[in-house]
matplotlib code that plots the C-alpha trace (Angstrom):
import matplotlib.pyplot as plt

x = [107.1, 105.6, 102.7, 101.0, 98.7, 96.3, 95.1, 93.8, 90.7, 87.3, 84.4, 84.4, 82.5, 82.2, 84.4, 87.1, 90.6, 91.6, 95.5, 95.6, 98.6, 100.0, 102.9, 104.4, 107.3, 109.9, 113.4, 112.0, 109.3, 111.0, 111.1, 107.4, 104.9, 102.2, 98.5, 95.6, 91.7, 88.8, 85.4, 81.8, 79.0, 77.4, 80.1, 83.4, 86.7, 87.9, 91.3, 92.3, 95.9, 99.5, 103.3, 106.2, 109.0, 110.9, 108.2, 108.9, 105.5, 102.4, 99.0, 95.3, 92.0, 89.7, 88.6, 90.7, 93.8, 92.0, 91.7, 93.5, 97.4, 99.9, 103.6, 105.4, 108.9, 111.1, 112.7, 110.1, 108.1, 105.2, 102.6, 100.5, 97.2, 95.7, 92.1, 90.7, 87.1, 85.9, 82.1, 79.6, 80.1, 84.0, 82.4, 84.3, 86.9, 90.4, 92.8, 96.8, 98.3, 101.7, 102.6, 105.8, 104.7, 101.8, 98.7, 95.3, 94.5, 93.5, 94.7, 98.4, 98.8, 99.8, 99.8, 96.9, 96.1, 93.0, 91.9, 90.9, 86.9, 86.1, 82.8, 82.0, 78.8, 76.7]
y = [98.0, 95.8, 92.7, 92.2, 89.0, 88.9, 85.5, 84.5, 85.6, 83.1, 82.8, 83.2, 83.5, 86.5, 86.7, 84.8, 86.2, 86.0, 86.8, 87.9, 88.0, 90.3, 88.8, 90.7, 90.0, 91.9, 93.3, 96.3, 95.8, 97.1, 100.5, 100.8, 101.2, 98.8, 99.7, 97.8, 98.8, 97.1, 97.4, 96.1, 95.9, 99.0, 100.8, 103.0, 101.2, 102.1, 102.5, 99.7, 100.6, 100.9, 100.2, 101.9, 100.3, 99.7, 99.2, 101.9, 103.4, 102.2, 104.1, 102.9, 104.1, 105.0, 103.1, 100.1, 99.8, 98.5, 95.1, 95.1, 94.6, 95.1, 93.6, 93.0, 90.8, 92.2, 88.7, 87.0, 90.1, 89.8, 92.2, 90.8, 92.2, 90.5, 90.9, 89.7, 89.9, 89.8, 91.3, 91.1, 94.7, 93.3, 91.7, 92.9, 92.4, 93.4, 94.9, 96.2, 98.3, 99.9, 103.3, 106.0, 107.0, 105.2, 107.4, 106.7, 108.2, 105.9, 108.1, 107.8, 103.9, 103.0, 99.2, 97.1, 93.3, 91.5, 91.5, 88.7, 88.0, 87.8, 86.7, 87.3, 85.5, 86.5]
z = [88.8, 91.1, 90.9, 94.2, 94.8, 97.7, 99.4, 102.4, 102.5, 102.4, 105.0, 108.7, 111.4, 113.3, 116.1, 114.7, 112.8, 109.6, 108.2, 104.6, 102.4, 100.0, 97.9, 95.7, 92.4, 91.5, 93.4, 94.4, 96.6, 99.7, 97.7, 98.5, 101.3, 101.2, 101.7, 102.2, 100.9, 101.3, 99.4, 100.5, 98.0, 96.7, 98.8, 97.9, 98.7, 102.2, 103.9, 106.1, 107.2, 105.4, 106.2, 104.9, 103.1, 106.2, 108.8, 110.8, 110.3, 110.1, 109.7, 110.1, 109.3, 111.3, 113.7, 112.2, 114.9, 117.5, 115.1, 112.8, 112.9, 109.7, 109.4, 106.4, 105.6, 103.0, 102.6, 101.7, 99.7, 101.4, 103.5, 106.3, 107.5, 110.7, 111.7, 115.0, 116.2, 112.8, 112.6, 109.5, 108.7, 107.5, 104.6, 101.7, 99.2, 100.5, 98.2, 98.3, 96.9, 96.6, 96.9, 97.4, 101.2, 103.3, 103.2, 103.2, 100.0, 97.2, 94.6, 95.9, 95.1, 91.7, 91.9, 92.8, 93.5, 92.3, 95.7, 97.7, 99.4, 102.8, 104.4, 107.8, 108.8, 112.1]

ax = plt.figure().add_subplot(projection="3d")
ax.plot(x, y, z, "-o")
ax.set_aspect("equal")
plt.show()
């Protein structure tokens, strides 16, 4: 079992970056691939990208890659997901997750933060 913790979200303005964290307890954390979701208002929760347990692969949603960038360091249990040129349409609360393999499906993760909020204001 692992706990995952989000921060690093908060408001912005659009064009700037943002780095958000996903900390996670527990020993086994390099045992999972780490995703990352987001949700806007009114809105389903979307893929953002995920890493595998060794960072070998990493897989992004569409049309994600060309801003957003995801690393992770076993040592210190913790996920990073980088956004640049942030835009308004960003706006959302931006969840991981951990899962067995890094796919996009939702259904696949069995552990979730509490998610953290970011604002991007035009």
């Amino acid at each position: 079992q692992v706990q995952l913790v989000e921060s690093g979200g908060g408001l912005v303005q659009a064009g700037g970056s943002l780095r958000l964290s996903c900390a996670a307890s527990g020993r086994t954390f390099s045992a999972y691939s780490i995703g990352w979701f987001r949700q806007a208002p009114g809105k389903e929760r979307e893929f953002v990208a995920a890493i595998s347990q060794s960072a070998d692969r990493t897989t992004y949603g569409d049309s994600m890659k060309a801003r957003f960038t995801l690393s992770r360091d076993n040592a210190l249990n913790t996920v990073y997901l980088q956004i640049h040129s942030l835009k308004a349409d960003d706006t959302a609360v931006y969840y991981c997750a951990a899962s067995a393999n890094p796919v996009q499906y939702l259904a696949f993760y069995n552990y979730w933060g509490q998610g953290t909020q970011v604002t991007v204001s035009s």
